[in-house]
N, CA, C and O atoms as a GROMACS GRO file, in nm:
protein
  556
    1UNK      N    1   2.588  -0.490 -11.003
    1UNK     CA    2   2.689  -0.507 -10.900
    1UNK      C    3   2.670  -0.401 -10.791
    1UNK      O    4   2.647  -0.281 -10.807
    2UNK      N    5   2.683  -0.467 -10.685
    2UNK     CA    6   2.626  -0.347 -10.540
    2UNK      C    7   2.804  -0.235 -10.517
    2UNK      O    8   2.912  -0.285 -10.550
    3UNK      N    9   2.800  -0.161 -10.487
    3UNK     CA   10   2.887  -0.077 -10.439
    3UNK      C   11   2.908  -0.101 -10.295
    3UNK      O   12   2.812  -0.108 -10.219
    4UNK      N   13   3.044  -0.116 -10.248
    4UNK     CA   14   3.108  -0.108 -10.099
    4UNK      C   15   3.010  -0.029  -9.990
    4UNK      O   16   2.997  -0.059  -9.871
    5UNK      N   17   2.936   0.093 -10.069
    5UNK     CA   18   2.790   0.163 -10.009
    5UNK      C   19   2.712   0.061 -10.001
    5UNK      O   20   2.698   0.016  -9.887
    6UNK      N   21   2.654   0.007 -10.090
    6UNK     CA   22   2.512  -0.052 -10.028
    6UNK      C   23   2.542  -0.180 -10.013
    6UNK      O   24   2.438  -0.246 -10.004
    7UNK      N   25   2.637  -0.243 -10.006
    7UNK     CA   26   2.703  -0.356  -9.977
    7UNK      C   27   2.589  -0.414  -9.840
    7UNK      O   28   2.501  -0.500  -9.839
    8UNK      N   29   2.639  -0.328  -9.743
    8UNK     CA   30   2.596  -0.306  -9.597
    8UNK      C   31   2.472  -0.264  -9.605
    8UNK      O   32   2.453  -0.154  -9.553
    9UNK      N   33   2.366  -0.324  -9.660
    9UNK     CA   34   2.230  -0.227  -9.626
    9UNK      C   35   2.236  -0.131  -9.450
    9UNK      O   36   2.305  -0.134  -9.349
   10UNK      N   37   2.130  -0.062  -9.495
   10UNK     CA   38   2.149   0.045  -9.397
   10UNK      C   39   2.077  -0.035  -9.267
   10UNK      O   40   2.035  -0.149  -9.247
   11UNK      N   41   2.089   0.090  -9.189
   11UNK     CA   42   2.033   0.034  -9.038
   11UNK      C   43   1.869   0.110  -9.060
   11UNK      O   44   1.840   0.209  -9.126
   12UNK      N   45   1.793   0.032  -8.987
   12UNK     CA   46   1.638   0.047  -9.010
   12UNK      C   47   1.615   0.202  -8.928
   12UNK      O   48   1.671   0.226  -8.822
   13UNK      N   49   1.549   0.272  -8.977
   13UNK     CA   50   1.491   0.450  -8.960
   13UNK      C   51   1.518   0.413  -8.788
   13UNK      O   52   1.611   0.460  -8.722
   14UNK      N   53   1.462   0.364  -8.760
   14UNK     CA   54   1.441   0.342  -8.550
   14UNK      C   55   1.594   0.362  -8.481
   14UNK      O   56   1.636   0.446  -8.402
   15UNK      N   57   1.660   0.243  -8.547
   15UNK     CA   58   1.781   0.227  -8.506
   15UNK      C   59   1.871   0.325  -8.561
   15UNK      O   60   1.972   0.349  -8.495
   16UNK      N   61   1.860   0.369  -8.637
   16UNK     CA   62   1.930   0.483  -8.682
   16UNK      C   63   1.912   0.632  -8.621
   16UNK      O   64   2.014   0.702  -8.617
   17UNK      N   65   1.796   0.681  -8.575
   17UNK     CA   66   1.770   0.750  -8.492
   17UNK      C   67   1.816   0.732  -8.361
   17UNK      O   68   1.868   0.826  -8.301
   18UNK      N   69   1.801   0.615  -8.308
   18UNK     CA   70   1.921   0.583  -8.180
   18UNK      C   71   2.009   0.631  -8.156
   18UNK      O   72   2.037   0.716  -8.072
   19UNK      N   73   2.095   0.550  -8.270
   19UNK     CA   74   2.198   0.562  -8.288
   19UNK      C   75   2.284   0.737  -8.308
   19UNK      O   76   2.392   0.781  -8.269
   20UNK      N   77   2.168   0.798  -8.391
   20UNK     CA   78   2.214   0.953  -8.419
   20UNK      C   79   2.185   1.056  -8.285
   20UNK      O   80   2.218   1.168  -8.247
   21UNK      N   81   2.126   0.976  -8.252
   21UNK     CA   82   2.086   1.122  -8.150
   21UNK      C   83   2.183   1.076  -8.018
   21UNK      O   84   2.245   1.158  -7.950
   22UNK      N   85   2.185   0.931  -7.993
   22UNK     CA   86   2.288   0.952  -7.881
   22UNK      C   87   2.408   0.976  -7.907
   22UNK      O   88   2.475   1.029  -7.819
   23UNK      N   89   2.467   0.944  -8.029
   23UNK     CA   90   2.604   1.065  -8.048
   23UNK      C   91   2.616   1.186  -8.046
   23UNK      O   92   2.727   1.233  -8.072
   24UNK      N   93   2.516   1.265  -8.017
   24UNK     CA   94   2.503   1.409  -7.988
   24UNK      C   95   2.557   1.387  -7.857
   24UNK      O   96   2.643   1.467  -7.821
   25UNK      N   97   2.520   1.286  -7.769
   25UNK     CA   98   2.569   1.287  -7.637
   25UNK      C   99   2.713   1.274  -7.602
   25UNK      O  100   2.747   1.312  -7.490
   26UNK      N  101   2.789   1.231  -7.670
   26UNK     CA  102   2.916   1.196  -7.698
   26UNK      C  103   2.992   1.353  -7.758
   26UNK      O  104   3.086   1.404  -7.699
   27UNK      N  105   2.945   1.397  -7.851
   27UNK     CA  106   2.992   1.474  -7.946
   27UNK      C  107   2.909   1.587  -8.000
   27UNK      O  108   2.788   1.593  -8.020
   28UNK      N  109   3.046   1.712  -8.025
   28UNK     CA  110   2.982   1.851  -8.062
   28UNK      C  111   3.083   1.905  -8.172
   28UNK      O  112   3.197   1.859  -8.162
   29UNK      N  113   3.062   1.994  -8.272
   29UNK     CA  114   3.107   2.026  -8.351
   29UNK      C  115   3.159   2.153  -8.319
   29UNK      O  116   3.116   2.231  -8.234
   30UNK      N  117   3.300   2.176  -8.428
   30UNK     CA  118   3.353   2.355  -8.423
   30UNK      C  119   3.208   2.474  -8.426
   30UNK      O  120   3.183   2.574  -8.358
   31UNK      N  121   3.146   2.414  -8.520
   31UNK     CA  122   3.041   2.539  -8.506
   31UNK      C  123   2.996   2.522  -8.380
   31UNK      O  124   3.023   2.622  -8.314
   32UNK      N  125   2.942   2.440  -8.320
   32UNK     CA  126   2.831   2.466  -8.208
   32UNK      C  127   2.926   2.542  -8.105
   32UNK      O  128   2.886   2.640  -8.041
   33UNK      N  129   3.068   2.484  -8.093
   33UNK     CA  130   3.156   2.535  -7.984
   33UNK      C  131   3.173   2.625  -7.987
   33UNK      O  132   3.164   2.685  -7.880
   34UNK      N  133   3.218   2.723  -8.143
   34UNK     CA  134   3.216   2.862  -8.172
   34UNK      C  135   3.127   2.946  -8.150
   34UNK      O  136   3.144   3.066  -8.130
   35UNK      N  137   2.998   2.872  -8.153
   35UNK     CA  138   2.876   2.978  -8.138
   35UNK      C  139   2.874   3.013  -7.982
   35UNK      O  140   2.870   3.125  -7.930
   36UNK      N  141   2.878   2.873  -7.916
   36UNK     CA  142   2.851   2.858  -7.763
   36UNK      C  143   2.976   3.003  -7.686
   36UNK      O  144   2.974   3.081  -7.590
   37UNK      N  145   3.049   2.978  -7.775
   37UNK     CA  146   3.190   3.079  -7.721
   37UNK      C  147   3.150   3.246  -7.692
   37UNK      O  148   3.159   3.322  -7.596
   38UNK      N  149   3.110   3.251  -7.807
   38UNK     CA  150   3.061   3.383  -7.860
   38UNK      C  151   2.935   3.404  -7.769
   38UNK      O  152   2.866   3.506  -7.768
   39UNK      N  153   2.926   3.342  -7.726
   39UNK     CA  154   2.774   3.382  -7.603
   39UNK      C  155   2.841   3.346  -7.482
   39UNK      O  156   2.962   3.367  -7.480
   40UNK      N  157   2.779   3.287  -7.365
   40UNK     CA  158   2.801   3.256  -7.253
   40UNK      C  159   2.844   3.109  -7.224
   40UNK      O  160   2.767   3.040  -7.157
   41UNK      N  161   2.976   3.046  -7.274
   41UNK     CA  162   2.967   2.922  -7.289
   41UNK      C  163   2.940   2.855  -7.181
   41UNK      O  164   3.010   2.902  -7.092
   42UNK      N  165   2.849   2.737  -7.125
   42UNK     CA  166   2.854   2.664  -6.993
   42UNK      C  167   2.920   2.534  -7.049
   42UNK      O  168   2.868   2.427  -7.083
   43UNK      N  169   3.011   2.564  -7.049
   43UNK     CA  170   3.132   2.445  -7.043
   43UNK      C  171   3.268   2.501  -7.012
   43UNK      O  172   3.298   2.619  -6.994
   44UNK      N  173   3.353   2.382  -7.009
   44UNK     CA  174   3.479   2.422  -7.023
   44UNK      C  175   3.596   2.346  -7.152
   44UNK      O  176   3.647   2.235  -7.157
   45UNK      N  177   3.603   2.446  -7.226
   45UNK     CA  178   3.699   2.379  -7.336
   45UNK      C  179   3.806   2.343  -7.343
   45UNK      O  180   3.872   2.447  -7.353
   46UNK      N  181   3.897   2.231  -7.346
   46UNK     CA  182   3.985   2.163  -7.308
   46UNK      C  183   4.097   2.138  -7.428
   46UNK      O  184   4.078   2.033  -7.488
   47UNK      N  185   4.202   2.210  -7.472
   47UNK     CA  186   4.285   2.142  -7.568
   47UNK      C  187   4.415   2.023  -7.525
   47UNK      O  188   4.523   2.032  -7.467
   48UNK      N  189   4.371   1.960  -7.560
   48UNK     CA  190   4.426   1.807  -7.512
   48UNK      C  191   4.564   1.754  -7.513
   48UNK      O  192   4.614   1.660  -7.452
   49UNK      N  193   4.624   1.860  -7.616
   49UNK     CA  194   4.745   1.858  -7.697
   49UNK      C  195   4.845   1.881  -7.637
   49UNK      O  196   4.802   1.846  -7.527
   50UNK      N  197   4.980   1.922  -7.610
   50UNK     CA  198   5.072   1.930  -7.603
   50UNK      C  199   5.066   2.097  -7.543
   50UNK      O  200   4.963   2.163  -7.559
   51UNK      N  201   5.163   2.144  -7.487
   51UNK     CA  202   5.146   2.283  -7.440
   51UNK      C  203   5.260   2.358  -7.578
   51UNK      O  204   5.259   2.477  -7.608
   52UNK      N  205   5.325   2.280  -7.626
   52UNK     CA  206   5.386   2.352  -7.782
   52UNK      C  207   5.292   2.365  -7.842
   52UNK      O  208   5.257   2.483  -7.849
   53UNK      N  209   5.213   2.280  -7.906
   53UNK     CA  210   5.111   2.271  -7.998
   53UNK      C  211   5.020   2.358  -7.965
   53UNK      O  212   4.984   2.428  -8.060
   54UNK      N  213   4.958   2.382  -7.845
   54UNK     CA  214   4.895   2.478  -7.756
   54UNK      C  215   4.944   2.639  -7.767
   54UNK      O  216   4.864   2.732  -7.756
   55UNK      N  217   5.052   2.651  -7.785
   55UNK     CA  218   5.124   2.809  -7.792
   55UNK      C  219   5.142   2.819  -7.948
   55UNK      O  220   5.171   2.932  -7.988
   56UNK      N  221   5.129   2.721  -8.046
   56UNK     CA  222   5.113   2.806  -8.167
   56UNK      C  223   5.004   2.819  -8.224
   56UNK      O  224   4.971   2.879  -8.326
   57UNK      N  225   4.930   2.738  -8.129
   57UNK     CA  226   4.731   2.805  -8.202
   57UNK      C  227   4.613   2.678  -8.141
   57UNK      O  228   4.620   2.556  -8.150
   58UNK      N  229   4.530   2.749  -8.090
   58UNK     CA  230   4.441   2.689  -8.029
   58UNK      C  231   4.292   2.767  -8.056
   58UNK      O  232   4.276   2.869  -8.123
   59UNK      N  233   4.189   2.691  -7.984
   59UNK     CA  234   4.099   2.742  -8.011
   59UNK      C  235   4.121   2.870  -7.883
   59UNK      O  236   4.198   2.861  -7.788
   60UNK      N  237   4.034   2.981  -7.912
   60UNK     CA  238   4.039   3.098  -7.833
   60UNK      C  239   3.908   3.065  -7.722
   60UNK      O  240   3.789   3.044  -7.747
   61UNK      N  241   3.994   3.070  -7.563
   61UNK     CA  242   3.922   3.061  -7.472
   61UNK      C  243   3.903   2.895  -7.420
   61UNK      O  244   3.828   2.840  -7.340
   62UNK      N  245   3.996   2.856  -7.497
   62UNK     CA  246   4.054   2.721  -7.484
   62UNK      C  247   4.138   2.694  -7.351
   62UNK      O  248   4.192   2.797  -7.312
   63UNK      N  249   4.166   2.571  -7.262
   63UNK     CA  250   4.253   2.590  -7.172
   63UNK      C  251   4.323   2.406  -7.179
   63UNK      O  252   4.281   2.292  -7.200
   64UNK      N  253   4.471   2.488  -7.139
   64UNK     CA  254   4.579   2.361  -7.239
   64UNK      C  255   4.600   2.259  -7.082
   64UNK      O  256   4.654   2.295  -6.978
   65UNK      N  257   4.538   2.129  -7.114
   65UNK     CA  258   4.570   2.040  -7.005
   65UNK      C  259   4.578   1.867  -7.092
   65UNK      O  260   4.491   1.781  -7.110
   66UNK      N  261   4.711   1.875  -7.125
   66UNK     CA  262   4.737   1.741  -7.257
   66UNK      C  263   4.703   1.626  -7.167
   66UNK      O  264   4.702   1.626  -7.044
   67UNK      N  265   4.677   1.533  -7.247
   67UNK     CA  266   4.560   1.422  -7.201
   67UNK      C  267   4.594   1.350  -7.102
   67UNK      O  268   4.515   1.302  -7.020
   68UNK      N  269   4.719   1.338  -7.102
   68UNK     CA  270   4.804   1.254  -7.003
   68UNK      C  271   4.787   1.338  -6.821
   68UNK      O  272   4.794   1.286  -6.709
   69UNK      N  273   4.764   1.480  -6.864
   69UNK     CA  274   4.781   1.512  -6.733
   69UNK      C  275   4.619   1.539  -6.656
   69UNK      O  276   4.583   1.582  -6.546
   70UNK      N  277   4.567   1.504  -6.746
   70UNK     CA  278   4.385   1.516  -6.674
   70UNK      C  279   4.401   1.446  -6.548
   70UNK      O  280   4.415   1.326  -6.574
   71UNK      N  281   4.404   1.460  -6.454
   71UNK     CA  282   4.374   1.374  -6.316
   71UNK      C  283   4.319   1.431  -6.203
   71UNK      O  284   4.352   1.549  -6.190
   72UNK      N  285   4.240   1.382  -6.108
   72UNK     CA  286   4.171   1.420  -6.030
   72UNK      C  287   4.154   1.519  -5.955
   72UNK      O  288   4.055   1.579  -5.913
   73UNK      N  289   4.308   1.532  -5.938
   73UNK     CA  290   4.372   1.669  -5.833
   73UNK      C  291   4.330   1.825  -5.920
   73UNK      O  292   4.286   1.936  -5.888
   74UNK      N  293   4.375   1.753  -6.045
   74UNK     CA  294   4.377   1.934  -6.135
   74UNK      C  295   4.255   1.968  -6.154
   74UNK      O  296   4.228   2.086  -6.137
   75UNK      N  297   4.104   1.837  -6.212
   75UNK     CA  298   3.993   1.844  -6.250
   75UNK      C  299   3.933   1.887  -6.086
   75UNK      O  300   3.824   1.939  -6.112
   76UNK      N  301   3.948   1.890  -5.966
   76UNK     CA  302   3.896   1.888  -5.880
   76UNK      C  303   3.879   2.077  -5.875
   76UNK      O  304   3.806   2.121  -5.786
   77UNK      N  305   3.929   2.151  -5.945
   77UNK     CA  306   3.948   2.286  -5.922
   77UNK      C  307   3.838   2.365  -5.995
   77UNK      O  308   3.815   2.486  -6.001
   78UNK      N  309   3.754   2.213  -6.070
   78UNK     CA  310   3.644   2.310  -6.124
   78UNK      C  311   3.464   2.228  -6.060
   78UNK      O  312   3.452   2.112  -6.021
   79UNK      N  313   3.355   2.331  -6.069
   79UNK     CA  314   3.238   2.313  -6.033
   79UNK      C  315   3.196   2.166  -6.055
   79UNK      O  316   3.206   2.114  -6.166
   80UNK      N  317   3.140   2.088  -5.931
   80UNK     CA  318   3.086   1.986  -5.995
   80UNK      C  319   2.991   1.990  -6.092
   80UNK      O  320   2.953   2.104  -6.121
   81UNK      N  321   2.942   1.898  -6.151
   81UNK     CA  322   2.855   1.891  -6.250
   81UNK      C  323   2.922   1.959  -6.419
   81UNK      O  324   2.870   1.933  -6.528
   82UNK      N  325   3.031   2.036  -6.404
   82UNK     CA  326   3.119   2.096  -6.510
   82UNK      C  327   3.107   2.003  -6.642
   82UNK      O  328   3.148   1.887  -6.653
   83UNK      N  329   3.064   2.054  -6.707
   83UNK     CA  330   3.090   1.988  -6.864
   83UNK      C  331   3.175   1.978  -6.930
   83UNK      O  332   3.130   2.012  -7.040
   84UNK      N  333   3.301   1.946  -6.945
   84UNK     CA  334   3.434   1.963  -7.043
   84UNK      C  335   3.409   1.907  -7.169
   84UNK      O  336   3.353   1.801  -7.200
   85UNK      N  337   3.461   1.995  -7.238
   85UNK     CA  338   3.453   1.896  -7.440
   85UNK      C  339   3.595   1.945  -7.470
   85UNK      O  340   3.638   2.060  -7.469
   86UNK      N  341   3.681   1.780  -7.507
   86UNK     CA  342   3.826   1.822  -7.547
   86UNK      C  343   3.814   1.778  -7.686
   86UNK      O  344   3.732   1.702  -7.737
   87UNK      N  345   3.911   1.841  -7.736
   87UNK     CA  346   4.004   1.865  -7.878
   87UNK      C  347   4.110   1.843  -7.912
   87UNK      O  348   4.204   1.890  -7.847
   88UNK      N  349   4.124   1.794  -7.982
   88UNK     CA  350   4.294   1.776  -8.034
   88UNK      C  351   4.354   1.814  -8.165
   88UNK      O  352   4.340   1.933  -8.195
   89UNK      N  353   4.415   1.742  -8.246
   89UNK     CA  354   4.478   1.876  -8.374
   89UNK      C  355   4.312   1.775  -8.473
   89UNK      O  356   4.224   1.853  -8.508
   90UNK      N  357   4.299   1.689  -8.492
   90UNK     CA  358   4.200   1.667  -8.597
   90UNK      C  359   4.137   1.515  -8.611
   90UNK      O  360   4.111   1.465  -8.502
   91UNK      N  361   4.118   1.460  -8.686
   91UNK     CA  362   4.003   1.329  -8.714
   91UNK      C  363   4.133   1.256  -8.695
   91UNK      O  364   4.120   1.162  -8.616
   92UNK      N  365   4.261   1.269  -8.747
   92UNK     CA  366   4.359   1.227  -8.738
   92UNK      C  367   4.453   1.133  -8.639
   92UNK      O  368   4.521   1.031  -8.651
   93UNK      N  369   4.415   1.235  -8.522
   93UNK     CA  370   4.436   1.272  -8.398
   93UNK      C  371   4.365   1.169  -8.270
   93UNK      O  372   4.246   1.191  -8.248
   94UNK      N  373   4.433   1.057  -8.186
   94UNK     CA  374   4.329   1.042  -8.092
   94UNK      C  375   4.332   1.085  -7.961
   94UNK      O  376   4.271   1.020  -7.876
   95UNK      N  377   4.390   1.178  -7.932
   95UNK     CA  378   4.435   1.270  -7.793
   95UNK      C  379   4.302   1.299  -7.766
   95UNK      O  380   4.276   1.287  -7.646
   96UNK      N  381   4.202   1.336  -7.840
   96UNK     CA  382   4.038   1.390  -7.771
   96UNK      C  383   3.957   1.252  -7.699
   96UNK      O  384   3.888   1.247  -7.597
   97UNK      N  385   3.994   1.147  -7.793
   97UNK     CA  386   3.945   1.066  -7.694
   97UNK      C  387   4.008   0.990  -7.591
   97UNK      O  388   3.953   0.929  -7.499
   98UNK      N  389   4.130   1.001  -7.617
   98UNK     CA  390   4.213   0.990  -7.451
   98UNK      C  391   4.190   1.062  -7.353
   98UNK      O  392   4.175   1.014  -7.240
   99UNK      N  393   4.185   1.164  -7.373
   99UNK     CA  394   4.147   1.324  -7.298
   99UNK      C  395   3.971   1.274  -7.211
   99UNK      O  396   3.937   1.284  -7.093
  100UNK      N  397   3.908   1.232  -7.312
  100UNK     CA  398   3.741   1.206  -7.268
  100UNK      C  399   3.744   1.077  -7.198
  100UNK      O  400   3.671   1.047  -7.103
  101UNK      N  401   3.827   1.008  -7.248
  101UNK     CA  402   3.847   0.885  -7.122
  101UNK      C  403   3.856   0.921  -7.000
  101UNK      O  404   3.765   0.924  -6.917
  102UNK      N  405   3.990   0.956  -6.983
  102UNK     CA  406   3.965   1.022  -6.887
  102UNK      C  407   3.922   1.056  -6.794
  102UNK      O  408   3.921   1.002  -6.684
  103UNK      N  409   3.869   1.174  -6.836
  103UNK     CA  410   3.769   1.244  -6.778
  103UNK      C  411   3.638   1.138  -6.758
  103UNK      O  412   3.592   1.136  -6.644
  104UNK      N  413   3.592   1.071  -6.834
  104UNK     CA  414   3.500   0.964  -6.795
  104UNK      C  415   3.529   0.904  -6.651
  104UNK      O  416   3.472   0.905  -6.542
  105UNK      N  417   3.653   0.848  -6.709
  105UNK     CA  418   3.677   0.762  -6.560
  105UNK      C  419   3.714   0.855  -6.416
  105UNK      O  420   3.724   0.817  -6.299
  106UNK      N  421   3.724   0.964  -6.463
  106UNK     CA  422   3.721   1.029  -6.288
  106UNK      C  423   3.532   1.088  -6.282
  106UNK      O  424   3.501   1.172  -6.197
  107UNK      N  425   3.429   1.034  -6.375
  107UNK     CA  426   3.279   1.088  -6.368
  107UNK      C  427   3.276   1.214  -6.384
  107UNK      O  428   3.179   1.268  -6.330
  108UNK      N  429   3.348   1.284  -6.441
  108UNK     CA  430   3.371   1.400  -6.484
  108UNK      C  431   3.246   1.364  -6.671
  108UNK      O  432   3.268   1.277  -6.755
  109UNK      N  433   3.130   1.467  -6.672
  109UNK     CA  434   3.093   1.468  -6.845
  109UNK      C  435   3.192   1.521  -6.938
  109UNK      O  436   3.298   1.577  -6.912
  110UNK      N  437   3.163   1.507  -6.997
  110UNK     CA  438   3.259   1.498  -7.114
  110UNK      C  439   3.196   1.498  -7.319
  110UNK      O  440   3.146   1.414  -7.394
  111UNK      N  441   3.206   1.534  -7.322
  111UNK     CA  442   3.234   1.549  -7.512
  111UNK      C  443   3.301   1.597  -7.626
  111UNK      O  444   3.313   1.720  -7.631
  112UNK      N  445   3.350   1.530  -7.722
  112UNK     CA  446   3.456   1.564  -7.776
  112UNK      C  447   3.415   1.679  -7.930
  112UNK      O  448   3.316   1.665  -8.003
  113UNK      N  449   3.521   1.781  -7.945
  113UNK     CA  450   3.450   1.827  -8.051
  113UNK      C  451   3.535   1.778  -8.167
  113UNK      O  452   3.655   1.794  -8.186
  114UNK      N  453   3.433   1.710  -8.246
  114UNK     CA  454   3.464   1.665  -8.381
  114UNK      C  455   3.524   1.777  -8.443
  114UNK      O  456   3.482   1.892  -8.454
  115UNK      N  457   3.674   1.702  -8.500
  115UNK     CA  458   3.730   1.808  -8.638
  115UNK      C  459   3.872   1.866  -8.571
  115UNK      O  460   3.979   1.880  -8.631
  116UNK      N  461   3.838   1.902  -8.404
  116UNK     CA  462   3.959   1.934  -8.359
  116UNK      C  463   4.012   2.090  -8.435
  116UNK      O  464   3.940   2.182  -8.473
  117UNK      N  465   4.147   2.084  -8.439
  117UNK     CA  466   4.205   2.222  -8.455
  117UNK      C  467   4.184   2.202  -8.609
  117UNK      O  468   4.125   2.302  -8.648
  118UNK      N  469   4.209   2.106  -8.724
  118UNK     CA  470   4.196   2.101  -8.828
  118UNK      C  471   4.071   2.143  -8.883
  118UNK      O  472   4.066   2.218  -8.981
  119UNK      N  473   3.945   2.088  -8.811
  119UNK     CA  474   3.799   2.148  -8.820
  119UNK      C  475   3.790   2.266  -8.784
  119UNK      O  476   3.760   2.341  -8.877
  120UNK      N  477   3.812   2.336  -8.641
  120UNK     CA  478   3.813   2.442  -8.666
  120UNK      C  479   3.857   2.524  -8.747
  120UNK      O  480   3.782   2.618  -8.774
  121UNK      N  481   3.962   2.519  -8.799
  121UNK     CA  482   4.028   2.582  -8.954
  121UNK      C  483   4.003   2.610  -9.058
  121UNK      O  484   4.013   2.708  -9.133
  122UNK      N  485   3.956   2.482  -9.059
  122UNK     CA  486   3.845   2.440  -9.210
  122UNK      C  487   3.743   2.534  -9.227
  122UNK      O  488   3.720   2.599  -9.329
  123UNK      N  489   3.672   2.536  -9.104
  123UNK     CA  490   3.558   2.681  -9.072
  123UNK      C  491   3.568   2.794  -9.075
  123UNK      O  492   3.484   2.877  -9.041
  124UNK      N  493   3.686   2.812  -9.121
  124UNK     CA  494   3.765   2.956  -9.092
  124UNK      C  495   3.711   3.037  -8.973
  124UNK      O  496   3.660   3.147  -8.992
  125UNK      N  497   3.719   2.994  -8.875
  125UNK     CA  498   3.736   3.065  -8.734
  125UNK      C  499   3.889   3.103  -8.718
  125UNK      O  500   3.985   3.056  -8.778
  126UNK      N  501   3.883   3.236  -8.586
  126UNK     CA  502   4.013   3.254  -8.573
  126UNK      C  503   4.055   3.164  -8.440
  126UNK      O  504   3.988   3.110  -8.352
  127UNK      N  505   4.228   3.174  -8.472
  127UNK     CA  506   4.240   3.100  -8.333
  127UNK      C  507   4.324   3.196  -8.273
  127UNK      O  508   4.327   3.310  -8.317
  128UNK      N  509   4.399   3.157  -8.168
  128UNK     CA  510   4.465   3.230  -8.046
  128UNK      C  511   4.617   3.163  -8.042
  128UNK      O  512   4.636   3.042  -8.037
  129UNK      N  513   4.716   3.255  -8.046
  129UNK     CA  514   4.874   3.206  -8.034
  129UNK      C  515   4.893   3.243  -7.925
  129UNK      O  516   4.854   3.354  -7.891
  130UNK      N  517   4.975   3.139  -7.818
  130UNK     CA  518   5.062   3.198  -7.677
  130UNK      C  519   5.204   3.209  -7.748
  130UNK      O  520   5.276   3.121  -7.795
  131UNK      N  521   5.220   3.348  -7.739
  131UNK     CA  522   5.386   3.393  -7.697
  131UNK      C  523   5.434   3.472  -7.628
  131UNK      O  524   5.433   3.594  -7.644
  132UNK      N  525   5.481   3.409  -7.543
  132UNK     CA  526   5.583   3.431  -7.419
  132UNK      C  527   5.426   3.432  -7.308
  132UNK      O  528   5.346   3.338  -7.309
  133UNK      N  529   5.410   3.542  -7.230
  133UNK     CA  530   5.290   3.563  -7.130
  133UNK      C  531   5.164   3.625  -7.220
  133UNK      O  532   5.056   3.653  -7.167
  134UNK      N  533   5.193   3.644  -7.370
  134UNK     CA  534   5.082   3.689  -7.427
  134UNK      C  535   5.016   3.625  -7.503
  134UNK      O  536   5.081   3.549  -7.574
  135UNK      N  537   4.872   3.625  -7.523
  135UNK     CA  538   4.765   3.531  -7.635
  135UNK      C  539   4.711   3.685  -7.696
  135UNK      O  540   4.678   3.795  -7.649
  136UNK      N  541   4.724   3.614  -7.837
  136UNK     CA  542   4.685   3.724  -7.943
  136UNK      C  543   4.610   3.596  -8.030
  136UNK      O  544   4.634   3.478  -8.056
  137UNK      N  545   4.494   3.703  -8.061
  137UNK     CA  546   4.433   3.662  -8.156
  137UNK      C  547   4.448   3.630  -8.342
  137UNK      O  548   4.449   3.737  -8.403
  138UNK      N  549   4.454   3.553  -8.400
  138UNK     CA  550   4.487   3.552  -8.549
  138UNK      C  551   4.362   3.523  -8.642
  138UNK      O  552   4.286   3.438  -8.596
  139UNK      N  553   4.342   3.553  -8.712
  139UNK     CA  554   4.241   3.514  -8.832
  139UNK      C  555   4.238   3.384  -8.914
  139UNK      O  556   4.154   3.370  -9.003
   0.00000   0.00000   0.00000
């Protein structure tokens, strides 16, 4: 008896390679973002979420613009060609790809980082709390 796994035979080595490498184009992970952070990031990191959700922990060096309010006027304040990758609380979550819509549709690039605030967590990275005019770092 086949399992719900191989039910679906797989997709042939070619197409599967396609398929994997252009989701790199789409998508980046907590690690790569963390590493990129910790050096000179050329992007801009976007938390997608809510500006509450945003003041009790975000990624650090993160900047809070919830998905609904991405629009032309606000995105116009950064470099063309700008790379944004948004986030939201997790896999759970579809605010990152509302957020990348978005941004698609004003031709703005775009990629989302898989895992969100829950992934980052999971990684045990630290994140950043806003209270009141101050961001402090947490473990």
């Amino acid at each position: 008896m086949r399992s719900l796994v191989s039910a679906v035979p797989a997709a042939d080595s070619s197409s599967a390679l396609r398929h994997f490498e252009a989701a790199l184009g789409f998508e980046t992970d907590c690690w790569d973002v963390h590493e990129a952070l910790a050096q000179a990031a050329d992007f801009v990191l976007i938390d997608v979420r809510s500006a509450q959700l945003y003041q009790r922990a975000h990624v650090p060096g993160a900047v809070n613009i919830p998905h609904a309010k991405i629009i032309g006027s606000r995105m116009a304040d950064y470099p063309a060609g700008t790379l944004f990758v948004v986030y939201c609380a997790g896999p759970h979550c579809n605010g990152a790809h509302r957020g990348a819509i978005r941004l698609a549709r004003l031709g703005l690039p775009v990629k989302i980082m898989i895992g969100g605030m829950s992934g980052w967590r999971e990684e045990g990275f630290a994140v950043a709390c806003s209270i009141a005019a101050e961001t402090v770092a947490v473990a």
